[in-house]
C-alpha positions as CSV (number, residue, x, y, z in Angstrom):
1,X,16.5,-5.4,75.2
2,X,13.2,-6.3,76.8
3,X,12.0,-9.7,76.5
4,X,8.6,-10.9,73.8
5,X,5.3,-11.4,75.2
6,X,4.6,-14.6,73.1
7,X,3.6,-17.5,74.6
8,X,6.5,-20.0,74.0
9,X,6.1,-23.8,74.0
10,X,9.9,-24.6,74.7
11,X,11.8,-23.2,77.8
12,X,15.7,-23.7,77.2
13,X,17.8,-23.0,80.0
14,X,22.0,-23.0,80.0
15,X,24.7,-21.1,78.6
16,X,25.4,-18.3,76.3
17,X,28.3,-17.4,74.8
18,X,30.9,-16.2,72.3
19,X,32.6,-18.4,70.2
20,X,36.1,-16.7,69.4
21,X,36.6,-18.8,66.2
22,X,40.2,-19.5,65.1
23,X,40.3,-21.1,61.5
24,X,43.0,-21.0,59.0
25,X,44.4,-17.8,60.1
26,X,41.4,-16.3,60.6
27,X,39.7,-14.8,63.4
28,X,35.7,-14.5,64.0
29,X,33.2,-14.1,67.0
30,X,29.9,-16.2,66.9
31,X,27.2,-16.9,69.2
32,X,27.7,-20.3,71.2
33,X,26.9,-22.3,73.9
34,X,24.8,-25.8,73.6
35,X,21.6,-24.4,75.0
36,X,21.5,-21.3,73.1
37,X,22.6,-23.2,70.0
38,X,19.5,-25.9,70.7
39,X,17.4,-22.2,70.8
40,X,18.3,-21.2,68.0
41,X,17.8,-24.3,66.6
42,X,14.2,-24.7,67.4
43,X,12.8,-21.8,66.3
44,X,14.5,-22.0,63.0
45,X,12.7,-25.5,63.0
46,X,9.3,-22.8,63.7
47,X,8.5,-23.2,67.4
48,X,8.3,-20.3,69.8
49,X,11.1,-20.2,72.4
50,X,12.0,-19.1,75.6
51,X,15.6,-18.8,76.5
52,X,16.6,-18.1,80.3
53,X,20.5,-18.1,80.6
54,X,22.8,-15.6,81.9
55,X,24.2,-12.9,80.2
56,X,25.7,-9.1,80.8
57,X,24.5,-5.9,79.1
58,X,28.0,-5.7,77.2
59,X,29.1,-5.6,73.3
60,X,28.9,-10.0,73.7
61,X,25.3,-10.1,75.3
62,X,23.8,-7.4,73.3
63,X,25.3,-9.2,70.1
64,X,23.9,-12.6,71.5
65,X,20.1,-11.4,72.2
66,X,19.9,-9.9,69.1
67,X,21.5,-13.1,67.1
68,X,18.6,-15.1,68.6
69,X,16.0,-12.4,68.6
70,X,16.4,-12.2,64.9
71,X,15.2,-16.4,64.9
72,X,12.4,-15.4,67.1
73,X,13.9,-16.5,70.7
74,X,12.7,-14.5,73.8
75,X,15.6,-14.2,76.0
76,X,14.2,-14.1,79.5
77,X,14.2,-11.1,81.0
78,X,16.2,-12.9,84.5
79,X,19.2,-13.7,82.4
80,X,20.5,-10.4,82.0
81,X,22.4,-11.4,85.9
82,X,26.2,-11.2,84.7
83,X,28.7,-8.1,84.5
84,X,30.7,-9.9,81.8
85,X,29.6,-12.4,78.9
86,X,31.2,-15.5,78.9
87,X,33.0,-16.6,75.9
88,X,35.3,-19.4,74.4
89,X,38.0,-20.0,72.7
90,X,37.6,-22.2,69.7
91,X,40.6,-23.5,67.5
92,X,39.3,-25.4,64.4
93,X,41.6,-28.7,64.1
94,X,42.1,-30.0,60.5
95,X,39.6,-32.3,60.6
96,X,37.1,-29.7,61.1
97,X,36.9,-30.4,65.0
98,X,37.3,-27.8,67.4
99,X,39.4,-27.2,70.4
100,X,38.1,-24.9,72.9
101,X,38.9,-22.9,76.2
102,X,36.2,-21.2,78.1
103,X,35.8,-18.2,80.1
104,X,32.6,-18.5,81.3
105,X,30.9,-17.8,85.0
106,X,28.0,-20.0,86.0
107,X,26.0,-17.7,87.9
108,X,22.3,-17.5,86.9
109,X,18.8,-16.8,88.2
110,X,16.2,-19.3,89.1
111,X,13.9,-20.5,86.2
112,X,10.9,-20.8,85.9
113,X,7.8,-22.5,83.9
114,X,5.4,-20.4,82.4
115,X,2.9,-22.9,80.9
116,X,5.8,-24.4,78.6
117,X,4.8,-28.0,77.4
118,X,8.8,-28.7,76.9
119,X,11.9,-27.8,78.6
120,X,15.6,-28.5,77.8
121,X,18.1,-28.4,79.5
122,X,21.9,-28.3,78.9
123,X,25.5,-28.7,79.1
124,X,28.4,-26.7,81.5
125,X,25.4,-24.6,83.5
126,X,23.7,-28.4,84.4
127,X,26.9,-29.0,86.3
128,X,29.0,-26.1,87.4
129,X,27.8,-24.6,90.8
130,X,25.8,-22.4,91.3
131,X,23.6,-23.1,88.3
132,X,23.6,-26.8,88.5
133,X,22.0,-26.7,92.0
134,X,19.1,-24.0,90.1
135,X,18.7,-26.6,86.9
136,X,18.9,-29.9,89.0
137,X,16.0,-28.0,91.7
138,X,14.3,-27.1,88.8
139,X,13.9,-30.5,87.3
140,X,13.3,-32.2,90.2
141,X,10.1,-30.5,90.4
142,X,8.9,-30.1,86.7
143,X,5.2,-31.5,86.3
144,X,5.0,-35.0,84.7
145,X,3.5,-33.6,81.8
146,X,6.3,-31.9,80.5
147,X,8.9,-33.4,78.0
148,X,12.2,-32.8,79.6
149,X,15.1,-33.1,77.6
150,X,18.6,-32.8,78.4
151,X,22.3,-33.2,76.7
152,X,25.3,-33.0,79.4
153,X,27.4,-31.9,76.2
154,X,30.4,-32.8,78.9
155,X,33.1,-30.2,79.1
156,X,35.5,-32.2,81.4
157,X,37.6,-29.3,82.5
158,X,35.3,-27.4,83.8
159,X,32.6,-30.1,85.7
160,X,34.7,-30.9,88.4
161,X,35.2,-35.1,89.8
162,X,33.5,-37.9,87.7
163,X,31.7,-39.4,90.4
164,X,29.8,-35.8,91.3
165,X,29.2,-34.8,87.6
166,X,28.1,-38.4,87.3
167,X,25.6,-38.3,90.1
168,X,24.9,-35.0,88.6
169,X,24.3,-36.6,85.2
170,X,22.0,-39.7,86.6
171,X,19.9,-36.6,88.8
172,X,18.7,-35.4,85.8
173,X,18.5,-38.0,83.2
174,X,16.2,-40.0,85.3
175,X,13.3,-37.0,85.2
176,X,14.4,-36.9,81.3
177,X,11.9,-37.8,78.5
178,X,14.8,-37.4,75.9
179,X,18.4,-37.5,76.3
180,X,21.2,-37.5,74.0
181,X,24.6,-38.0,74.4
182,X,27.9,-37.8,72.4
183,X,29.9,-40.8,71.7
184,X,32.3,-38.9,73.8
185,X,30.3,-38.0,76.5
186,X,29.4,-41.4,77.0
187,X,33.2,-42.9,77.6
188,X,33.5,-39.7,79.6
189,X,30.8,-40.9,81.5
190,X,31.3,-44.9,81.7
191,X,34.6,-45.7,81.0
192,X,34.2,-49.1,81.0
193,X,31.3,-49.4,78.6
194,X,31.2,-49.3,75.1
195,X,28.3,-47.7,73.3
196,X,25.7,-50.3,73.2
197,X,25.9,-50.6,77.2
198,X,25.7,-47.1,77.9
199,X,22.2,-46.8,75.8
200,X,21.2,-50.4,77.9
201,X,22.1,-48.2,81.2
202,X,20.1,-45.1,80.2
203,X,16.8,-47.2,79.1
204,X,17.1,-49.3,82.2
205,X,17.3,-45.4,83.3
206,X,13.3,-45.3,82.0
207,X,14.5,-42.7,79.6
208,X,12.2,-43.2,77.1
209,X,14.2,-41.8,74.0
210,X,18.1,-42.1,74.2
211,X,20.2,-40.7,71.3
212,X,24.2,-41.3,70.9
213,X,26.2,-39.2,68.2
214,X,29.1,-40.4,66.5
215,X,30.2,-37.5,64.3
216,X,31.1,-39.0,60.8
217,X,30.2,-42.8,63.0
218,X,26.7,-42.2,62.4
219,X,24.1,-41.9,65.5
220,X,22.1,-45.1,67.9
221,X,18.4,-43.4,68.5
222,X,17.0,-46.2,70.8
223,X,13.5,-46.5,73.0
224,X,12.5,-49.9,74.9
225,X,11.5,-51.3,72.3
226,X,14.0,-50.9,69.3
227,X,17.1,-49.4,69.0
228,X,18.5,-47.8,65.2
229,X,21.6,-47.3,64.6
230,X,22.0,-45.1,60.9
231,X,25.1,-43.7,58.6
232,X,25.6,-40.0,58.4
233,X,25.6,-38.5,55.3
234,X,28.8,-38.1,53.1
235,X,29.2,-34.2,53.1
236,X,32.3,-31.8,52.8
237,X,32.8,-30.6,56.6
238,X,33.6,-27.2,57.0
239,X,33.7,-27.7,60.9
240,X,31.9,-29.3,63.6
241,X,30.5,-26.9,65.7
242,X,26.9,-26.9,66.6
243,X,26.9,-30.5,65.1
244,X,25.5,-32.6,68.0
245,X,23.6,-29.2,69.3
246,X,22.3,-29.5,65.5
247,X,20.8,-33.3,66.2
248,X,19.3,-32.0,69.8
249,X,17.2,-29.7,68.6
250,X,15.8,-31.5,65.9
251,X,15.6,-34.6,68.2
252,X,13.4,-32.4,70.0
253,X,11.6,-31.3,67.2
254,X,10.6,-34.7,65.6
255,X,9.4,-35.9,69.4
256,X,6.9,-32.7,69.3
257,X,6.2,-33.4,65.7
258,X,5.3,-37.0,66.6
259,X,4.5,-38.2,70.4
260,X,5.0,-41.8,69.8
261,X,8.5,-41.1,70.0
262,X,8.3,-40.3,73.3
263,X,5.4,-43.3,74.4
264,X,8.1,-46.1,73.0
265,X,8.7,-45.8,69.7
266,X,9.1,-48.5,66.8
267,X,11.9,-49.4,65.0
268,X,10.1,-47.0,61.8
269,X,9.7,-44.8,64.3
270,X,13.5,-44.0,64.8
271,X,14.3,-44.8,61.7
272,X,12.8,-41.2,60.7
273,X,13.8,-39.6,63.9
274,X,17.1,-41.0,63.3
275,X,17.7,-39.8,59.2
276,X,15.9,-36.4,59.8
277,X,18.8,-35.5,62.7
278,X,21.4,-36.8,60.9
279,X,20.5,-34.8,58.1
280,X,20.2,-31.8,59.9
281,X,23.3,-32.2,61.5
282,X,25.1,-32.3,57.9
283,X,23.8,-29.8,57.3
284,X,25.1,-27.5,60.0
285,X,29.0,-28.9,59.5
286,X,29.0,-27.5,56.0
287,X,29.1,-24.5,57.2
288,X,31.3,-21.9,59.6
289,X,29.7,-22.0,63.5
290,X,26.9,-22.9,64.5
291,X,24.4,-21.9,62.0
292,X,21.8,-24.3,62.5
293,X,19.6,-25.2,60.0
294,X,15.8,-24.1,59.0
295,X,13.0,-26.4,59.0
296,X,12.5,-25.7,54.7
297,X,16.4,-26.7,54.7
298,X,16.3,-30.2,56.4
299,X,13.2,-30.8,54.5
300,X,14.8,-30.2,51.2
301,X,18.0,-31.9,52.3
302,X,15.8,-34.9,53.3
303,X,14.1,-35.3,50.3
304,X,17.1,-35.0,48.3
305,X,19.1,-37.6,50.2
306,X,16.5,-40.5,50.1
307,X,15.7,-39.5,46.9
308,X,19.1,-40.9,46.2
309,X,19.5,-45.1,46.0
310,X,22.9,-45.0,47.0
311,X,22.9,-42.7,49.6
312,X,24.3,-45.3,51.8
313,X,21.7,-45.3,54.5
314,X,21.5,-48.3,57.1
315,X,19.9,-49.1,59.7
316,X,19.8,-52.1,62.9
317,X,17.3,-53.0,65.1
318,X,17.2,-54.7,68.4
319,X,13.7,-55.5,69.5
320,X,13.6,-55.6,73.2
């Protein structure tokens, strides 16, 4: 498959995979991996993408290109580096939360910018050698200009010690614009801290937008000068995969949509940053995989849900 010719204006770079779903009996392959999930998801929110990861020309990396192809990401040309397509092992737990064993090889080729505005950056191929030493040189040396945003999605079995991923982590986050963790990653990350500290920690960081996901806990979007903390809706979850992947992408998109969330944003601000990613994420649980939503779908959702007076939506603010 040879890669597009168009111009992107995001440049995501991490893992691919295949998702060997196990769910009531059943058994189904889908395409996976944070970053290719956050791919996907931005160009079904309409923005032209460049994915550089690292798969094989086999039955799995064929099937991944063309999944994203068909939502208008160009796979980079330098990820075809692998003889076999990593994959993983995903057991759906009763409350729609999924278990998962990877087979996955971290090899991949250096990346590089070609004139993209925004990069992102993401989860096991940020911190498993050799790719984390590409990703964290890459970084390093990104122009000032670009957004950089990153989500350590933390996959504890496979990082190696806390203090490395850690320093790892920290490497990164501090050239971040945007950075989003999971409630777990975060006691993953500092044990000792609840929520609240951790987002203290990652503005004092000079990350200017911080998001933490709860799952069904809601989400804390937070700049220096206010943080929001907001419900998630009330839907049927089918599972939770893509979920959080779900919220980075459209975390991303809103910042694109609307630079003051990245130039310290209000407590309004992340109030709408805050209810169009939770939305989006409900979105995605309703249904099997990763199927992240389109831009027209949030939308609709959006309206819908606030058009509702007891949708249950609340919000906190800490002016700093």
């Amino acid at each position: 498959m040879t890669a597009q010719t168009t111009t992107a204006t995001f440049l995501v770079i991490g893992e691919s995979l295949i998702d060997v779903v196990k769910h009531a009996g059943e058994r189904t392959e889908m395409v996976g991996g944070s970053p290719a999930n956050v791919a996907l998801g931005l160009a079904r929110l309409g923005h032209t993408v460049r994915f550089h990861t690292a798969l094989a020309h086999d039955r799995h990396g064929n099937h991944i290109a063309a999944h994203l192809q068909d939502a208008g990401v160009q796979t980079d040309e330098q990820s075809w580096c692998l003889s076999t397509t990593s994959t993983a092992a995903a057991t759906i737990q009763p409350d729609g939360a999924a278990d998962y064993l990877f087979e996955i090889e971290a090899t991949m080729r250096a990346p590089q910018l070609q004139g993209e505005r925004y990069v992102h950056v993401g989860s096991i191929s940020a911190f498993m050698p050799p790719s984390a030493g590409l990703i964290q040189g890459f970084t390093a040396q990104l122009p000032d200009d670009v957004v950089l945003s990153f989500d350590p999605n933390i996959r504890s079995a496979l990082i190696g010690a806390h203090h490395d991923a850690l320093t790892r982590f920290e490497g990164i986050a501090r050239k971040a614009t945007i950075v989003k963790l999971s409630d777990s990653d975060a006691q993953w990350l500092y044990p000792d801290w609840d929520l609240g500290q951790v987002v203290d920690h990652l503005l004092f960081l000079d990350i200017p937008l911080v998001a933490v996901t709860s799952g069904a806990g809601g989400s804390i979007v937070a700049s220096p000068r206010a943080i929001v903390r907001m419900d998630t809706p009330v839907v049927t979850v089918r599972d939770t995969i893509g979920a959080g992947d779900t919220f980075m992408a459209a975390l991303i998109h809103t910042a694109q949509q609307s630079t003051d969330l990245v130039r310290g944003a209000d407590e309004a601000g992340l109030t709408r940053a805050a209810a169009y990613c939770n939305t989006a994420a409900a979105l995605t649980v309703q249904r099997p995989g990763a199927d992240l939503p389109t831009r027209d779908e949030v939308d609709r959702a959006l309206a819908t849900r606030f058009a509702n007076a007891t949708d249950g939506t609340q919000h906190a603010s800490a002016q700093r």
